[in-house]
C-alpha positions in Angstrom: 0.0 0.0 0.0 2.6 2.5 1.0 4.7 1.6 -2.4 1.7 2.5 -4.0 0.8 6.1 -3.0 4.5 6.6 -2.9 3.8 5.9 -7.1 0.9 7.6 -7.0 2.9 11.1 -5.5 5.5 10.5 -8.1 2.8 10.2 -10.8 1.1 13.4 -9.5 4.6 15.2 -9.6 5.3 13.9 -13.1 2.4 15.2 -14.3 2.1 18.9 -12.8 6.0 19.3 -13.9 5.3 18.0 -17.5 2.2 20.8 -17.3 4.3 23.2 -16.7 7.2 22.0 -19.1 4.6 22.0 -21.7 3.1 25.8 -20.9 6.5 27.1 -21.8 7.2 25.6 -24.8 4.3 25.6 -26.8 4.3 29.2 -25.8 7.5 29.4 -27.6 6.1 26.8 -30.7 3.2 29.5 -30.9 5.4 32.9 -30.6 7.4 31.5 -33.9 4.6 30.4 -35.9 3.8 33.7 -35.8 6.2 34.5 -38.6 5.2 31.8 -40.8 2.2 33.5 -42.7 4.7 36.1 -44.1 6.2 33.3 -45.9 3.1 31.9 -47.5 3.9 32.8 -50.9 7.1 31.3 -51.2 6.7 27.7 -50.2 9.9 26.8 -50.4 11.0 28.9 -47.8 7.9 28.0 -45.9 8.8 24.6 -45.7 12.3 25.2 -44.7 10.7 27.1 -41.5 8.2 24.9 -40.9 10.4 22.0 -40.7 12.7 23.7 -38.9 10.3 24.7 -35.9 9.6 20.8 -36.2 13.0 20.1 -35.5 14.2 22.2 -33.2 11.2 22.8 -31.1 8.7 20.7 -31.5 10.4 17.7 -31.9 11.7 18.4 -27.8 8.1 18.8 -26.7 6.9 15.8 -28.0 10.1 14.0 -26.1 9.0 15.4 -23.2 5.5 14.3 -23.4 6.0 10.4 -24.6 9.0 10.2 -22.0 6.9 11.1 -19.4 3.7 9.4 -20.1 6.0 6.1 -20.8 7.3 6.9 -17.3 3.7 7.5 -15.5 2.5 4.4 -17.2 5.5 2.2 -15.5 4.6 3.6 -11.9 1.1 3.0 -12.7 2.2 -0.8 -13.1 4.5 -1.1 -10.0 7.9 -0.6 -11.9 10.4 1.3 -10.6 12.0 4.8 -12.2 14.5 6.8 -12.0 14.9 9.6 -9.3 15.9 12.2 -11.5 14.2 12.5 -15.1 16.3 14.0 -17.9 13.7 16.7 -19.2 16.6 17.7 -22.2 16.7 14.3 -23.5 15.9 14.0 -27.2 14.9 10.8 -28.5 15.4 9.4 -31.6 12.8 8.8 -34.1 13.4 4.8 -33.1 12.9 5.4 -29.6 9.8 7.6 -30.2 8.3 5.3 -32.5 8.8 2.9 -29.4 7.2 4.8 -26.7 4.7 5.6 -28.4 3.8 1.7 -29.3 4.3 1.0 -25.9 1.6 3.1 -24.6 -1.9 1.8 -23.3 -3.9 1.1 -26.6 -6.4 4.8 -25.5 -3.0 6.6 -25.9 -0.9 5.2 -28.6 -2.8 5.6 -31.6 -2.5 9.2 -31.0 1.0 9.2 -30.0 1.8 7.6 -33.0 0.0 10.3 -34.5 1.8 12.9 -33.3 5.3 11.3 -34.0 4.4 11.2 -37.4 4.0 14.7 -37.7 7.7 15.7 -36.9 8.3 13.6 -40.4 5.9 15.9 -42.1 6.0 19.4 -43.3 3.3 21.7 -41.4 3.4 22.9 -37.5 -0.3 23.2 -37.7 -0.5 19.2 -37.9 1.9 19.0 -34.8 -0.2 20.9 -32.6 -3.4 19.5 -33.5 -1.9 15.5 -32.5 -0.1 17.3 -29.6 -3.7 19.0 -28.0 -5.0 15.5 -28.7 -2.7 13.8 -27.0 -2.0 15.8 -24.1 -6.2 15.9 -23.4 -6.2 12.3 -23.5 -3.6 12.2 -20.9 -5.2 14.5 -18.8 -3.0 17.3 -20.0 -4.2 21.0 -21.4 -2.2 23.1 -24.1 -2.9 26.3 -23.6 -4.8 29.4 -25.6 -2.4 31.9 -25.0 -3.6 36.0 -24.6 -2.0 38.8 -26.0 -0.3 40.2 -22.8 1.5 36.7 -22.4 2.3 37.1 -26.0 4.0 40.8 -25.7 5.7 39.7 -22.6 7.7 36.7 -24.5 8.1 38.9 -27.7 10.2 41.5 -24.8 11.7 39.0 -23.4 12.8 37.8 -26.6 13.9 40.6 -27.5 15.8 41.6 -25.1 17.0 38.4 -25.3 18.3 38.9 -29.0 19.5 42.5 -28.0 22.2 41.0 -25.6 23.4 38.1 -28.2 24.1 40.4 -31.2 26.0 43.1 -28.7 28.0 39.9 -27.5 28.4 37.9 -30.1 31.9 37.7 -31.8 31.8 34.6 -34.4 31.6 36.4 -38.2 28.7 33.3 -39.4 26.4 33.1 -36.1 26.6 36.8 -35.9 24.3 37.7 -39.2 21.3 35.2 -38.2 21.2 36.9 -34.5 21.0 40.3 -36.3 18.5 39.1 -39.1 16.3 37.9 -36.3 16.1 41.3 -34.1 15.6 42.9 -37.3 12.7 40.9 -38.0 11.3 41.2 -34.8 11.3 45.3 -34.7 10.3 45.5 -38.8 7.2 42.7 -38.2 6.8 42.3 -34.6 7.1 39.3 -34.6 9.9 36.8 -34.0 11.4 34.3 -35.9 13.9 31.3 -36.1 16.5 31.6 -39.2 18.0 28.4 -40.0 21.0 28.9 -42.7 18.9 27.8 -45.9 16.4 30.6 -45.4 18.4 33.4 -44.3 18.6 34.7 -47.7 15.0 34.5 -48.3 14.5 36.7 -44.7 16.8 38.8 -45.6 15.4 39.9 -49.0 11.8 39.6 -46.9 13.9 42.3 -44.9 15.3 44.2 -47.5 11.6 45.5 -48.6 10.9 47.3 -45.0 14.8 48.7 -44.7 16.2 51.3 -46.7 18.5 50.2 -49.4 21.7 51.1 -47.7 20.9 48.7 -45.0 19.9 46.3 -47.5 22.6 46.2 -49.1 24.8 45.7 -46.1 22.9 42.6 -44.9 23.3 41.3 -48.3 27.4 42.4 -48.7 27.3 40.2 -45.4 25.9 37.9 -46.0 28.2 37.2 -48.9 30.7 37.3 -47.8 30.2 34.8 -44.5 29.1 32.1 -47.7 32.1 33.0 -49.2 34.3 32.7 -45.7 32.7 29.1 -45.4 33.8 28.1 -48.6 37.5 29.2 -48.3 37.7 27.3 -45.0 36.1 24.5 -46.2 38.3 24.2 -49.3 41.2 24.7 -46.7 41.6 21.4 -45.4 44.1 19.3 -46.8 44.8 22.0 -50.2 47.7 22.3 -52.0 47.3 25.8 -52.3 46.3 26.0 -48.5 48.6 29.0 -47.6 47.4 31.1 -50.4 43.3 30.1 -49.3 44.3 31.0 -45.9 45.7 34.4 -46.7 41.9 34.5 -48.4 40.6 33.7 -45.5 42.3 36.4 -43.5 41.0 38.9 -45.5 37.6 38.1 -45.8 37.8 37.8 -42.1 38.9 41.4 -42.1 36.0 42.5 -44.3 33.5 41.1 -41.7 35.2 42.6 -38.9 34.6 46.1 -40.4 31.0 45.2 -41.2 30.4 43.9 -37.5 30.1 47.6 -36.2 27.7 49.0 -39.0 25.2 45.8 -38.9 25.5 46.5 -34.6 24.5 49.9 -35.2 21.7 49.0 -37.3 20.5 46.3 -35.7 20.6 48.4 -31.8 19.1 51.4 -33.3 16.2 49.6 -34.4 15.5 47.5 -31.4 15.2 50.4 -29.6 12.6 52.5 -31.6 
C-alpha cells in the first residue's frame, strides 16, 4: 500500500512538472509560428521554417510528453523509475516510434499520430496530434492572450539584444542580427535556419532602406564565401594562399560587425 501512493505522488509530480514544461514551450512553438504567414507565398521557404520549428522545437516537446507518459505508465504498473528524469533528452525517431507503441492502446494511436507529424511538413499538424494527446492524458495546451504574447516577444527581445552586442563569431553573428531585425520590422519573432536566411533577408530588405539592405546582403556574402574558403582549406595544395583569403575576408567582416551592430541596436530600440 505505501509503495503505492509513494507511485501515486510521483505520478502526481510527473504530471504537474510535465504541465508546466509543456506551458513554456508551446508558448514558444506559438510565438514563432507567428512568422510563418509572411512566408506563405514562397513555399519553399515556408517549408524550410516549418520543418525547422519541427525540429528544433517541437520535436523536444513531443520528447518530453511520450517520455513522461512512458514513465507514468510504468509507476502506474509497480515498476520502478529513476529519481531524476532528464527533461533535455531528445529521442530518436526509433525510440519515439517505441514509446509511443508502448503506450496503453487509449494513448498510442495518438502518439503515433503525433510522432508522425515531426516527419511531415506543417506545424499546424503538430499541434493539433499534440492537443489531442496531451487531453487524452489529462493534460491541457494552452490558448495563450496577448499580454502573455508581448511579454515573451520582450523577453525575446531583449534576449536577442544581448546576443548580437556579445556575439563575436563572423557566421552566427548575421542570423542573431537578421532575427532582431525581423522582430522590430514585423513584430514578430522568428527562427532563421542557414537555408532561409537569404529569403529573410530579402523579406527584410523590402521594410529597410536600401543602404541597409545592401549591407545585410554584402554580409551575408561574404560569410558564404568565408565558409567556402575554410572548407576548401583542409588538406589543399594551395592552403597558404586560401588561408591568406581567408584572412582577408575575415577582415572584411570585422569592419561590417560595427555597422550591422548599429543597425541592428538602433532599431531595437525605436
Amino acid at each position: 500500500m505505501e509503495k503505492s501512493v509513494e507511485n501515486a505522488e510521483k505520478r502526481s509530480e510527473l504530471l504537474d512538472t510535465l504541465q508546466n514544461q509543456l506551458n513554456e514551450a508551446t508558448l514558444d512553438l506559438h510565438i514563432y509560428t507567428k512568422a510563418l504567414p509572411l512566408f506563405e507565398d514562397d513555399p519553399s521557404t515556408s517549408d524550410i521554417l516549418h520543418k525547422h520549428l519541427l525540429d528544433t522545437v517541437a520535436a523536444p516537446i513531443a520528447d518530453k510528453l511520450l517520455y513522461t507518459l512512458d514513465m507514468n505508465n510504468k509507476l502506474k504498473h509497480g515498476v520502478e523509475i529513476g529519481e531524476n528524469e532528464n527533461w533535455a533528452l531528445l529521442l530518436s525517431t526509433v525510440d519515439r516510434a517505441s514509446l509511443a507503441k508502448a503506450l496503453p492502446e487509449s494513448l498510442s494511436v495518438k502518439a503515433q499520430s503525433l510522432v508522425e507529424t515531426l516527419a511531415g511538413k506543417r506545424v499546424e499538424s503538430f499541434m493539433d496530434a499534440l492537443k489531442a494527446l496531451a487531453e487524452d492524458s489529462g493534460m491541457i495546451v494552452k490558448n495563450f492572450d496577448e499580454s502573455l504574447e508581448l511579454s515573451k516577444l520582450q523577453a525575446y527581445h531583449k534576449d536577442l539584444t544581448e546576443q548580437v552586442s556579445s556575439e563575436t563569431d563572423y557566421v552566427a553573428f548575421l542570423p542573431k542580427v537578421v532575427a532582431l531585425l525581423f522582430l522590430k520590422v514585423h513584430n514578430r519573432a522568428i527562427q532563421v535556419p542557414e537555408r532561409a536566411l537569404s529569403a529573410i533577408i530579402t523579406r527584410l530588405k523590402d521594410k529597410l532602406p536600401d543602404s541597409a539592405g545592401k549591407l545585410l546582403t554584402d554580409y551575408h556574402n561574404a560569410t558564404a564565401t568565408l565558409l567556402a574558403l575554410r572548407a576548401a582549406a583542409t588538406g589543399a595544395e594551395d592552403e597558404d594562399c586560401l588561408v591568406d583569403r581567408i584572412l582577408t575576408k575575415e577582415e572584411l567582416l570585422q569592419e561590417m560587425i560595427p555597422k550591422l551592430k548599429a543597425l541592428a541596436l538602433e532599431k531595437s530600440e525605436n
